[in-house]
Legacy VTK file of the C-alpha trace (Angstrom):
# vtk DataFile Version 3.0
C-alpha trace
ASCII
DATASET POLYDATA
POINTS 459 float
231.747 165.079 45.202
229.364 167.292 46.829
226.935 166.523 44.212
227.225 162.711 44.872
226.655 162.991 48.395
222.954 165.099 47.870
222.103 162.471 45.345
222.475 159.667 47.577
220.893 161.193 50.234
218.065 161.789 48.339
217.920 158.309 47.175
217.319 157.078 50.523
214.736 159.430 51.735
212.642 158.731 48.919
213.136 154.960 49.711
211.948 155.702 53.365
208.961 157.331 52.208
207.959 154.524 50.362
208.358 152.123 53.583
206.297 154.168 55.837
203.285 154.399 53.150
203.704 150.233 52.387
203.625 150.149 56.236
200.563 152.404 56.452
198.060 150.147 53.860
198.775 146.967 55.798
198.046 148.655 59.005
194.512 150.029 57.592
193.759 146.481 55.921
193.005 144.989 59.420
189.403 144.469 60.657
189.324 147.266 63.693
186.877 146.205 66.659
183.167 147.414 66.620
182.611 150.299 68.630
181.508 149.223 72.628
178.401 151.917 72.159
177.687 154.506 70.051
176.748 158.506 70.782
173.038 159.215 70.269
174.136 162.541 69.766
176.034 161.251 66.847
173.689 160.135 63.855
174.698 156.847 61.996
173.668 154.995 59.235
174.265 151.264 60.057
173.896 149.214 56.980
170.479 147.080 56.846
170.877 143.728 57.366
169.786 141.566 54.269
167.237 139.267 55.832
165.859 135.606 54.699
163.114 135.565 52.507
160.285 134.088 54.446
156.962 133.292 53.568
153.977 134.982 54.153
151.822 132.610 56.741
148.880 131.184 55.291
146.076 131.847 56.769
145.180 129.637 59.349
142.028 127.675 58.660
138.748 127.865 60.717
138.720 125.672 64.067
136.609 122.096 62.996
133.833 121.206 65.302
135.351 119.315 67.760
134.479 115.890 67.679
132.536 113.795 69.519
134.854 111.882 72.353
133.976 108.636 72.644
134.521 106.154 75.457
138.205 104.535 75.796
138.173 101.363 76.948
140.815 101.240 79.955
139.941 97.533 81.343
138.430 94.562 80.313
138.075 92.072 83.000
137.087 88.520 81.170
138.161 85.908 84.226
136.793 85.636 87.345
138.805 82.424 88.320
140.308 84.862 91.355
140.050 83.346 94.640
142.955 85.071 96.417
142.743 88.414 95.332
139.863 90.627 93.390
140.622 92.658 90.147
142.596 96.059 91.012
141.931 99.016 88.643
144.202 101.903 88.852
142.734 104.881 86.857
145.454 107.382 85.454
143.026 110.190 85.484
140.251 111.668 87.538
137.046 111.611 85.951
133.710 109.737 85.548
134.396 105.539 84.622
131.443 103.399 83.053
131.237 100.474 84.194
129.293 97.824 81.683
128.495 94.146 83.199
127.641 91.645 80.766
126.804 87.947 81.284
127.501 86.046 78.095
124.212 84.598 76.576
125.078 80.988 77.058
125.777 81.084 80.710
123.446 79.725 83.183
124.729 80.142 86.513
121.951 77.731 88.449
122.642 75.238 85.934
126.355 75.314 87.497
125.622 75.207 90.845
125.296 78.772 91.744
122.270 81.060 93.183
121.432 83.050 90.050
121.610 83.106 86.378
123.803 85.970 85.687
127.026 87.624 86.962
127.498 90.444 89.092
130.127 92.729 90.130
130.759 94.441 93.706
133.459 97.383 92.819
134.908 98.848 95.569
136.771 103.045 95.542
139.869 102.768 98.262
142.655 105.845 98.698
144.658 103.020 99.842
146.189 99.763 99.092
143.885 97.120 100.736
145.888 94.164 101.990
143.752 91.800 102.971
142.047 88.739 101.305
138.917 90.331 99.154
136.431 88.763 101.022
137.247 91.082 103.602
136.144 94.204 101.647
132.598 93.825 102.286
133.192 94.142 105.737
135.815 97.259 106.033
134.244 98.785 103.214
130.843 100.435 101.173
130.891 99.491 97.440
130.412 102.230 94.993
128.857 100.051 92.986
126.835 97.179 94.477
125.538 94.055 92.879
126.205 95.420 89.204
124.634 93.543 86.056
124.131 96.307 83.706
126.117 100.145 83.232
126.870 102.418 85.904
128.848 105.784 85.816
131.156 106.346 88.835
133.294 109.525 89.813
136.811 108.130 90.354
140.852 109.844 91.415
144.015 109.237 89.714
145.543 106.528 91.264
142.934 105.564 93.563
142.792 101.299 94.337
139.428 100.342 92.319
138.810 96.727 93.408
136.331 94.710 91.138
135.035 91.284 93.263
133.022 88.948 90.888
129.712 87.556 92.442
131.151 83.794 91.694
134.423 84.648 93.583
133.264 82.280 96.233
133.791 79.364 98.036
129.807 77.978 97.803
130.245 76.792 94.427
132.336 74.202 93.019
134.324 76.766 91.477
134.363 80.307 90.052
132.898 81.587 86.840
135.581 80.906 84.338
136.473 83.237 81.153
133.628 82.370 78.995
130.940 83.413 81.778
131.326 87.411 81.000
132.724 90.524 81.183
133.122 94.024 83.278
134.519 96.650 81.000
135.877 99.889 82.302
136.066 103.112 80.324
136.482 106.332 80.870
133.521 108.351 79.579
133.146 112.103 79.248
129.753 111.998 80.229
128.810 113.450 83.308
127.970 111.842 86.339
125.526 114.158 87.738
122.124 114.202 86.255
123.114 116.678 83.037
121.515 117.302 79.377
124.548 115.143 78.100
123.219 111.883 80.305
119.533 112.908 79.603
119.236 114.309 82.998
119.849 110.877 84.843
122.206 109.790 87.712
121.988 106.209 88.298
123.023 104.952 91.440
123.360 101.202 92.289
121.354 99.622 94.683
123.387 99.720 98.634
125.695 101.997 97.105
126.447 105.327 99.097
126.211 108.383 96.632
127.030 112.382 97.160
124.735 114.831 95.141
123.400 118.364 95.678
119.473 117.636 96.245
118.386 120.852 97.728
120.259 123.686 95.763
122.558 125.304 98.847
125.998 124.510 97.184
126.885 121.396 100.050
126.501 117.864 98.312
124.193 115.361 100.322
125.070 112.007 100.804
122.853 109.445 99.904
122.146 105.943 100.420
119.426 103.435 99.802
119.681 99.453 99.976
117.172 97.096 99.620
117.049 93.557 101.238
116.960 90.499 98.683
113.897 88.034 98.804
114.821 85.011 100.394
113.608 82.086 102.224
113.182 80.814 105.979
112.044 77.805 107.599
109.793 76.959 104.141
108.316 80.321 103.646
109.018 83.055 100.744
110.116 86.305 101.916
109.613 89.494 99.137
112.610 92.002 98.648
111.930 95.284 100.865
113.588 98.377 101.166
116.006 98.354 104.434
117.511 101.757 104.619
117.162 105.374 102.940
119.601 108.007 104.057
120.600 111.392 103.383
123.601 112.773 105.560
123.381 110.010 107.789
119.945 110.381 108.842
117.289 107.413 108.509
114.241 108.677 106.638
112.070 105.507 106.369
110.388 103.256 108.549
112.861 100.395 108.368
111.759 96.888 109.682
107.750 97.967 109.375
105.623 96.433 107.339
105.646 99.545 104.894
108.892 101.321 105.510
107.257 103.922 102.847
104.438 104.439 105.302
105.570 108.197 106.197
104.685 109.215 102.322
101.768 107.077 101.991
102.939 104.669 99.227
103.748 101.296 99.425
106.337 99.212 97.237
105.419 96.444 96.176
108.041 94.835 94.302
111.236 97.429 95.253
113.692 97.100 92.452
117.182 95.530 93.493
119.555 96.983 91.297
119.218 100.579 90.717
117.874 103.894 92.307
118.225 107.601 90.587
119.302 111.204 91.308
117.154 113.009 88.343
117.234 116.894 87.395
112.965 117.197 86.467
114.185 120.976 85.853
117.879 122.602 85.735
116.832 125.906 86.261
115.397 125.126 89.862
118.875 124.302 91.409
117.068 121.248 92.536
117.980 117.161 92.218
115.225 114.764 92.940
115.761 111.148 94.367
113.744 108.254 92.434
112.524 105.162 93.620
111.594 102.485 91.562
109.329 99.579 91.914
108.197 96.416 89.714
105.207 96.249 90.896
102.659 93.243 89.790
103.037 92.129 86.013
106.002 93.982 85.660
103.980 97.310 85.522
107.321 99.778 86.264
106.497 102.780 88.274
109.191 105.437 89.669
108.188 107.626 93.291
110.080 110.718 93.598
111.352 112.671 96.348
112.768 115.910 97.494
114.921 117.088 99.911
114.122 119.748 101.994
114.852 121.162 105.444
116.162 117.687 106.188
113.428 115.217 105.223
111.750 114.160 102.366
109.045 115.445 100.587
106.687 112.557 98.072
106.331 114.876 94.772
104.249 111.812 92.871
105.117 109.476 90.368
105.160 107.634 86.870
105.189 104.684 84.954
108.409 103.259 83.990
112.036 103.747 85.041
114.017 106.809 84.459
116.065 104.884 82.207
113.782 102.939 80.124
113.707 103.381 76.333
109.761 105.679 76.346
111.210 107.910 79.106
112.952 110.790 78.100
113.666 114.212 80.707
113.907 117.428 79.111
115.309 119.548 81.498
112.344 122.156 81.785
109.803 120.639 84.248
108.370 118.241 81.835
109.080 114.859 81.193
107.518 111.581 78.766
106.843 108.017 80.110
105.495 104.665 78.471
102.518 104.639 80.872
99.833 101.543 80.827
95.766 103.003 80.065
92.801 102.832 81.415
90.865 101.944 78.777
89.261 99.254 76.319
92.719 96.660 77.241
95.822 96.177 78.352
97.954 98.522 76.651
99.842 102.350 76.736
101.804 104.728 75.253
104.130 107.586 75.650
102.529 110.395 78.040
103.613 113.067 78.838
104.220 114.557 82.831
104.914 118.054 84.246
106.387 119.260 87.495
104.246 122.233 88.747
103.472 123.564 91.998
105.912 121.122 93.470
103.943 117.866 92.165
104.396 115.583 89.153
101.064 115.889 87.212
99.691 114.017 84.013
99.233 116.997 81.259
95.695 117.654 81.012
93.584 116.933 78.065
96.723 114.905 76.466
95.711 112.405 72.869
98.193 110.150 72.590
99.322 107.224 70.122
98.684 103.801 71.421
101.175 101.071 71.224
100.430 97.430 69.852
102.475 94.673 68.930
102.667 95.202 65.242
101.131 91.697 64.234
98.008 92.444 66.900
94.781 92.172 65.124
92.321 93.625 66.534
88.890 93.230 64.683
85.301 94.683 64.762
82.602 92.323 65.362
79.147 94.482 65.233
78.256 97.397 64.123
79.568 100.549 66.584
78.345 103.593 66.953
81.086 106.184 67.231
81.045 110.197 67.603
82.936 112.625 64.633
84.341 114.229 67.428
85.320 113.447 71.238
82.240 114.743 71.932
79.061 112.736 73.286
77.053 115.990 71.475
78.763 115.598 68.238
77.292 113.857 65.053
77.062 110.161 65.117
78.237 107.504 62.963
78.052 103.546 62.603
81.040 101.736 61.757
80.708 98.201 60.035
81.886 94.995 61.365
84.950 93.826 59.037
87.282 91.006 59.944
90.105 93.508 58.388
92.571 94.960 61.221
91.541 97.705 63.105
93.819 100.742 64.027
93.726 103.318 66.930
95.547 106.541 65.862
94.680 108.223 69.274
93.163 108.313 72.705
92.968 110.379 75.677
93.887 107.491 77.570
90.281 107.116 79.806
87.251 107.456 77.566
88.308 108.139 74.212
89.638 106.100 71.276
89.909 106.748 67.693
88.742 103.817 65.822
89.920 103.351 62.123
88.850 100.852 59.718
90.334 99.325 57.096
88.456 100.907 54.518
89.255 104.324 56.318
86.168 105.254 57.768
86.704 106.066 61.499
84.916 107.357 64.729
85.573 107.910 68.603
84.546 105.354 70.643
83.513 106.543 74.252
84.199 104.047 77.223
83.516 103.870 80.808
85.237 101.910 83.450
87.240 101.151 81.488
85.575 98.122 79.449
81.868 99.283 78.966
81.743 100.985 75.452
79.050 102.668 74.715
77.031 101.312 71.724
73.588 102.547 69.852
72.822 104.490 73.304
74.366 101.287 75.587
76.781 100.572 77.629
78.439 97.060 77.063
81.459 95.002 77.250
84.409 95.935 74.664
84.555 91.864 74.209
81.406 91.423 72.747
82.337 94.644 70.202
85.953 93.813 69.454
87.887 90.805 68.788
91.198 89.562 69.877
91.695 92.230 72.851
94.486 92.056 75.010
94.285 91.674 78.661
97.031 90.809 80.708
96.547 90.109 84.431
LINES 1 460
459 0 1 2 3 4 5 6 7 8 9 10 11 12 13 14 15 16 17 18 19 20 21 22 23 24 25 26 27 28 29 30 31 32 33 34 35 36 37 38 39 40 41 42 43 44 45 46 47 48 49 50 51 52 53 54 55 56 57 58 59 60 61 62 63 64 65 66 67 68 69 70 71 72 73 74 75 76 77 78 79 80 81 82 83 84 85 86 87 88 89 90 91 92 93 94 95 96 97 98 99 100 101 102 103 104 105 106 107 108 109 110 111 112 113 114 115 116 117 118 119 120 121 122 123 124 125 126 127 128 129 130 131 132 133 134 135 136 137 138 139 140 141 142 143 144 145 146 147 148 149 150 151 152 153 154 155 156 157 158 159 160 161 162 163 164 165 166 167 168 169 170 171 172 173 174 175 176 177 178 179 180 181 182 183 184 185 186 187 188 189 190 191 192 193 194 195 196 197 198 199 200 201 202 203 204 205 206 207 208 209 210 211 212 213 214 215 216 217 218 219 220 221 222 223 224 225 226 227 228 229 230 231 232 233 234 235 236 237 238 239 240 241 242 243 244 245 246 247 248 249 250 251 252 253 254 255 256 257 258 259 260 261 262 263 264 265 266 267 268 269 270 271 272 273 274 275 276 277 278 279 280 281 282 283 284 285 286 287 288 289 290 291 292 293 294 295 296 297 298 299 300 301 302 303 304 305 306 307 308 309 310 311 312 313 314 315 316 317 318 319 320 321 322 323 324 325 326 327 328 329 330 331 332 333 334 335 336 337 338 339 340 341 342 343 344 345 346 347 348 349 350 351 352 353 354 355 356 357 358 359 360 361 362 363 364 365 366 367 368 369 370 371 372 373 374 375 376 377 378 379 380 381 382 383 384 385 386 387 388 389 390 391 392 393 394 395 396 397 398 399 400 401 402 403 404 405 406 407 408 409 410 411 412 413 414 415 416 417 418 419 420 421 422 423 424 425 426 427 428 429 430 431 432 433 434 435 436 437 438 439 440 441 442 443 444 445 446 447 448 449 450 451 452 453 454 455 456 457 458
């Protein structure tokens, strides 16, 4: 019985045993929490998380040369049927704006009733909304650009109120221009508007249009501004354009309502242009602007008069032929700068010269050969025999040249006694002149016309 007993005992201790250790592996099968930190005094040996594969980067190319930026267009203003209101740019960026007008080839304003041929644009720069009728502008306002027929670059804000007033928005014709007449276009340009190497050193400004540029070096921009009064008539008589007004900071620097309001520098203006006058950069390492004047003249002979400004007033450096922004004229940024200019010898005709800024005047560069321009049909001819020099040198051996009805051609001259004359055959000599029309010939002096044919003259 006793026996019995211990065995069943027994039986159910071992059955506890087996309980507890069931009880133990599910226990030990459940995830247990990461530890909050873990003892630096206590070295572990975290497993290594497997990463992604990645890629090795490629190797990033060389930066392209960045490209040129061109002009966007932003507006393109093709009606000036406005009478109420003028055209209101907004620009979405500060920068400098071109502004290109263009009369369409086929329009002829007098034929329509109006006072000139072509179209012109008045574009006024406001901060603020202007809420009056446009033909009020004029009157509360300066332009920034003033009477504009051609391109002009203009520094403009974000948001500012750029109003545009067509020349035919008025009430003395019939009606305004319509579509077909021509265009303004607007653009943003990132070329700059001070006289730069990217604008070929050249600021134009338009003509009664108030300007801000640094012409004396000291860091504080001037203001500028120069208008010039139309030609017009009274009581049956013809009155020429003259210049009104030149100002810098306000102050009047001409003699305006004299006879020569130029008087002061000794130069007179005979035919002032209307449209356009220049801030120009003769050399960027001086810190210096100059202001540019230009004039028609007679014939259409261009000339430019610059200026500096210094200690308050203006100083007359000399001049050139041409316009700073005719086709021959080119600045180059160190002093020196190229101009179609007319000659003073044998005819009417010029070339390219070159000028150079140095001791504070503009000077022709001394002893200077230059190519001579001709229309390309010209013929010029030789009509007796010439004698010419080897050299442009009265001292040097002396040659005759025969009288051919072939073309002529003059490589060179040194624009008031010498010219280079080649024949058709290629034999060639220097011609030496005198006042300009006397060549000399056989050891006398006499007129070019009875030597050459078909010269051109122009009055």
């Amino acid at each position: 019985m006793k026996k019995a007993i211990a065995a069943l005992l027994c039986l159910l201790l071992l059955l506890s045993c087996v309980s507890c250790k069931g009880s133990e592996t599910t226990e030990a099968k459940e995830p247990e929490p990461a530890p909050a930190a873990t003892d630096p005094e206590e070295p572990t040996t975290p497993e290594e998380p497997v990463e992604a594969p990645t890629e090795e980067p490629a190797e990033a190319p060389e930066p392209a040369e960045a490209p040129i930026e061109t002009d966007s267009v932003e507006a393109v203003i093709s009606n000036q049927d406005c009478f109420d209101s003028a055209y209101c740019f907004r620009p979405d960026a500060d920068g400098v704006y071109s502004f290109a007008a263009v009369t369409n080839e086929d329009f002829d304003g007098r034929s329509q009733g109006y006072e000139n041929y072509g179209i012109t644009w008045n574009v006024y720069a406001l901060d603020e909304e202007f809420d009056d009728a446009w033909r009020f502008l004029a009157q509360a306002y300066q332009p920034v650009i003033a009477n504009l027929d051609s391109t002009i670059r203009v520094e403009l804000k974000a948001g500012q109120y750029v109003y545009c007033v067509c020349s035919y928005n008025s009430f003395t014709a019939g009606a305004p221009a319509g579509d077909d007449s021509g265009t303004l276009t607007i653009s943003k340009t990132p070329v700059s508007l001070y006289p730069a190497k990217d604008n070929g050193y050249v600021m134009p400004v338009s003509i009664g249009a108030e300007t801000s540029a640094d012409l004396d070096g000291d860091g504080t921009p001037e203001t500028v501004y120069y208008n010039v009064r139309p030609p017009y008539v009274e009581d049956e008589l013809w009155y020429d354009a003259q210049t009104e007004s030149l100002m810098v900071n306000g102050a009047e620097l001409l003699d305006p309502g004299e006879g020569n309001p130029f008087e002061p520098y000794g130069i007179w203006l005979e035919n002032p242009d209307m449209d356009q006058y220049y801030i120009v950069d003769l050399d960027e390492n001086d810190g210096k602007l100059e202001l540019a004047i230009c004039d028609w003249g007679s014939n259409d002979w261009l000339y430019t008069h610059f200026f500096r400004y210094e200690e308050g007033g203006l100083t007359y450096i000399g001049g050139c032929a041409g316009f700073p922004d005719s086709q021959d004229t080119a600045f180059h940024g160190d002093g020196t700068f190229s101009a179609y200019t007319r000659f003073d010898v044998m005819m009417t005709w010029g070339g390219v010269c070159t000028y150079q800024l140095k001791d504070g005047q503009i000077e022709r560069s001394a002893e200077e050969f230059v190519q001579p321009q001709l229309y390309d049909d010209w013929k010029i001819t030789l009509l007796v025999p010439l004698t010419v020099y080897a050299s442009p040198d009265r001292s040097d051996l002396s040659l005759t040249l025969e009288p051919s009805e072939e073309p002529l051609s003059f490589p060179e001259t040194d624009t008031a006694h010498w010219v280079l004359v080649r024949c058709a055959d290629g034999s060639e000599g220097w011609a030496y002149f005198e006042d300009g029309w006397m060549v000399e010939n056989n050891g006398q002096m006499v007129e070019d016309t009875k030597v050459f044919g078909n010269l051109l003259f122009a009055g």
